[in-house]
C-alpha positions, 0 to 999 in steps of 0.5 A: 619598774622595780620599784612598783613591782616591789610595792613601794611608794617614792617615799618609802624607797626613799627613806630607805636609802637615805635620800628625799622624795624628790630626789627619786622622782628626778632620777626615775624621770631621768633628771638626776645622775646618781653617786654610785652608792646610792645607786647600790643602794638603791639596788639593794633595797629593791632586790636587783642590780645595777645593770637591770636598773640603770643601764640603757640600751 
């Protein structure tokens, strides 16, 4: 998970971009559907794209 190998916690990528702790630990479960600008954001902060991030196969 991209936001592990960046070492950072739920709170930190949170505050980060802009939303609550809560609000990551829906979308990492899967439980929430994201604007497409926090996911950029979300992209941005961890150094990758949307694609390696929110594409599944």
């Amino acid at each position: 998970m991209a936001r592990i190998q960046k070492d950072l916690s739920q709170e930190q990528l949170a505050e980060a971009v802009g939303v609550t702790r809560q609000t990551i630990g829906l979308i990492e479960a899967g439980n929430y559907n994201p604007t497409i600008r926090l996911c950029i954001a979300i992209c941005k902060e961890l150094g990758t794209t949307l694609n390696d991030i929110f594409w599944e196969e």
